[in-house]
N, C-alpha and C positions, 0 to 999 in steps of 0.2 A: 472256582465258581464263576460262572457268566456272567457281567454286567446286564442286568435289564433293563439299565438306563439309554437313553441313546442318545446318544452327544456329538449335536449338530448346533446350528443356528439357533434352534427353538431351547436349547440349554442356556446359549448365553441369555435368553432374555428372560428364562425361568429365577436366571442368578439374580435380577434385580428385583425382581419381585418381594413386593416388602420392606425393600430397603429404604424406603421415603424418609424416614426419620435420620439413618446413618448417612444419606447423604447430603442432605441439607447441612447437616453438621458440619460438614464439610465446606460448605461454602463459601464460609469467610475468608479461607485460605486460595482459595482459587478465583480469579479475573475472568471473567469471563470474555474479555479478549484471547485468552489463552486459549480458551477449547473453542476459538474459532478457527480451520483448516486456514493453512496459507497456500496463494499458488505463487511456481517459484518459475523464472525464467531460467532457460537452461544455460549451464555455464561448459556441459562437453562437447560444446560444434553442434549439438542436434535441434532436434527445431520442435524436441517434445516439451509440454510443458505438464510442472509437476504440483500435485497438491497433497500435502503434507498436512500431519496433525502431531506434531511434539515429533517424535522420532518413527514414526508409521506415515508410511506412503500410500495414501487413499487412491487414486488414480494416477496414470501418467498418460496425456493424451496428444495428438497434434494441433488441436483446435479445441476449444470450448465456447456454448455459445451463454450469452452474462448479460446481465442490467447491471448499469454503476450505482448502486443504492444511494450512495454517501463518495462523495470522495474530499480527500483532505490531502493535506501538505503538510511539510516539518523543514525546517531550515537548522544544520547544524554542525557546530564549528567542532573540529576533532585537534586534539594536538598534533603541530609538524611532524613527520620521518623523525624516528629517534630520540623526540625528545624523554629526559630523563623524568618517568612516572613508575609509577606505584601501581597505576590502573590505566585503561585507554578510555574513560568517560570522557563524555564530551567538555570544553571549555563551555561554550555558550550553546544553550538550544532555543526551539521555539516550542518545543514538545510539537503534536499532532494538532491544528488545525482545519478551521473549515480551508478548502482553494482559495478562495474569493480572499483572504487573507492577504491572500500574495499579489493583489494585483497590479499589475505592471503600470496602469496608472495613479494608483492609490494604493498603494504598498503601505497597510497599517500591523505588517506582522514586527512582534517586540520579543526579542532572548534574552531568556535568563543568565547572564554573565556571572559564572563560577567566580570568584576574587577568592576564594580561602584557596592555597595548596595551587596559585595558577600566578601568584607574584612575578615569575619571569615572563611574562607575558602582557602586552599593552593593553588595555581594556579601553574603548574605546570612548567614554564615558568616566570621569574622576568620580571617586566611590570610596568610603572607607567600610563600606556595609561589606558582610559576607558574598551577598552577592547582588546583582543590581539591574535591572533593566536597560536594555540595548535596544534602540528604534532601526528597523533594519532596515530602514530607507536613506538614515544617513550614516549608515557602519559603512566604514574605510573596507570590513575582509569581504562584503555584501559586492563589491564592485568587482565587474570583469579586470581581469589582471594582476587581483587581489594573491590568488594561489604563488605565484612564484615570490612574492614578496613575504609570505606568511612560511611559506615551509620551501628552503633552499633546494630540496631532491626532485621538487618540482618546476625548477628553471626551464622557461622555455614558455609553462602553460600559463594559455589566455585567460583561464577561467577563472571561479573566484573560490577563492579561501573557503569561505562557508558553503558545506554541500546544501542543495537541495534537494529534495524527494517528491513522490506523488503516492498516496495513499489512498488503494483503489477498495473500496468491500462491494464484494457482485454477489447477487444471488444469478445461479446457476439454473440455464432455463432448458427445455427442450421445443425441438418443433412440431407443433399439432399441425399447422393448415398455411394455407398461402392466401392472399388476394390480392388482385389487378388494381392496378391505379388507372386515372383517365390516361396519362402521358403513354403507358403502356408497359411501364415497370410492375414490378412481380415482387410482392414484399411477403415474408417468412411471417407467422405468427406463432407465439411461443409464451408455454407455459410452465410453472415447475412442478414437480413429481414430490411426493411425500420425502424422496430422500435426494432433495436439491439444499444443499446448504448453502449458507453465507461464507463467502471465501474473503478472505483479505489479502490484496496483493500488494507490496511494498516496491515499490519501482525507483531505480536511482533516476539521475539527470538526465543519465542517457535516452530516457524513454518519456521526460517532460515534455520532448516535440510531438510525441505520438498523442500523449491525452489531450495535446491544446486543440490537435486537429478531431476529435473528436466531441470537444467543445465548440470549435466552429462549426462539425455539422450540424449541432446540438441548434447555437444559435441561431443559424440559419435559415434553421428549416422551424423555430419558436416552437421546440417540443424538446421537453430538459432531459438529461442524461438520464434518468430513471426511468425514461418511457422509450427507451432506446434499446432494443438489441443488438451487441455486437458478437462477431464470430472474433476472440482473441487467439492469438498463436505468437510467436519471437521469431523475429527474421534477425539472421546471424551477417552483423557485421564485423569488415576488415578492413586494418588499416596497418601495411606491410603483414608483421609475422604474428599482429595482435588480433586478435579477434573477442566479438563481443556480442550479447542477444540483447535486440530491444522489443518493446513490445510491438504488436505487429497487431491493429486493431481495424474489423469491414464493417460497416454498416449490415447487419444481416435481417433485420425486420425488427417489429413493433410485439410487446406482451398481451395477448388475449386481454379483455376489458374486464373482466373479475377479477386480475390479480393484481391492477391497479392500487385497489386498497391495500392490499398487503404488502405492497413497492414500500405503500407511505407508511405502514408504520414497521418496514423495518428500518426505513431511511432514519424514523425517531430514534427507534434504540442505538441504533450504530452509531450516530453521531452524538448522543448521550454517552452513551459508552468511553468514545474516544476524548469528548472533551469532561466530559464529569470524571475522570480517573486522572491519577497521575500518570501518564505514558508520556515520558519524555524519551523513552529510544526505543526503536522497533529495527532489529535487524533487518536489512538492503541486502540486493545483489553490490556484488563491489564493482565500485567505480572503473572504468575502465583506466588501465595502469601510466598514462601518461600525459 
């Protein structure tokens, strides 16, 4: 016998219908950090960049163009090469913070120092508690040249012990219209589409110089990263036979004036989100190998 049903697009959204009450239910089990896409920089020599949701690949493109809604930071100390564990959780974290946490003149970010199951390890801080706060402005692993001293496989490197990160969430915008400046530059105006979501992008250290320089055009020009569009893509670096993507960020124009409001309140939830929850680790591209 013939289906007379037809099973397209317009099915899947037939399936949800009604289901308001089964899936609310549901929601104490799910973060909704979780069913935010992430975008991933690419790790095969290409220069596409990818956004994901759990194990489904929503786009793969060479450029997209973003507003940084919220961005934040984590600082977080990982066990040396090798050593003998049960799990690879971190030693000491900062969980996700606001940036500004981390500032290089006023560095007021503090980790949470594991002490239970991390006894071979120096804590930098005397503590008999489980575990204990670390001021990571005067942590010994927080110092350039901290790495070869904390984990032997990495003899040689200048860097420090405790990784840092940048914690990007963009809404995803498109371009409607352009206008002239007096100087004679030509700036993109851009809006988002009913199906522009919030992306979170998790950037290691490698790509910390790329977001400062788009904090300096930020401050320069006295117009904050939220009102800023940028055209994002990964430019692949080499260093002999290693290679590596960092993020690769233009200035490409400013967001239509109606969607200003909507910048700000998703800039609230997202950074609600990240600091009202327990997220102390969010999977990184990995560190570049040496």
């Amino acid at each position: 016998m013939t289906s007379l049903v037809k099973y397209d697009d317009s099915y899947l959204a037939r399936l949800s219908d009604g289901s308001s009450e089964e899936l609310d239910s549901l929601e104490g089990e799910v973060s909704k950090l979780d069913l935010m896409p992430r975008l991933i920089l690419p790790r095969d020599g290409t220069k596409d960049v990818k956004c994901v949701l759990g194990e489904d690949t929503l786009f793969t493109r060479r450029k997209i163009n973003a507003i940084v809604v919220w961005a934040g930071a984590r600082r977080t100390l990982w066990p040396p090469e090798g050593a003998d564990r049960e799990d690879n959780s971190p030693i000491c974290t900062t969980g996700v913070v606001d940036m500004s946490t981390f500032n290089r003149r006023n560095d007021t970010g503090v980790g949470k120092w594991i002490v239970a199951g991390n006894e071979e390890f120096v804590c930098p801080v005397d503590s008999a508690s489980m575990q204990t706060n670390v001021h990571c402005s005067s942590c010994a692993y927080n110092e350039f040249g901290s790495a070869a001293l904390w984990d032997e496989s990495k003899s040689g490197n200048a860097g420090k012990a405790c990784n840092e990160s940048r914690v990007l969430a963009l809404r995803i915008v498109d371009q409607v219209d352009s206008f002239p400046t007096s100087s004679g530059e030509q700036y993109g105006l851009f809006n988002m589409n009913g199906e522009s979501p919030i992306v979170i992008c998790n950037l290691p250290a490698t790509s910390i110089k790329s977001v400062r320089k788009m904090c300096m055009f930020a401050t320069s020009r006295r117009i904050p990263l939220s009102k800023i569009v940028w055209s994002l893509g990964a430019e692949i670096v080499e260093k002999g036979s290693i290679q590596w993507s960092v993020l690769e960020a233009r200035h490409a124009g400013f967001p239509v004036e109606d969607m200003l409001l909507g910048v700000a309140a998703d800039r609230s939830e997202v950074r609600s989100l990240f600091l009202g929850e327990s997220v102390d680790v969010i999977d990184v591209d990995d560190e570049i190998p040496f």
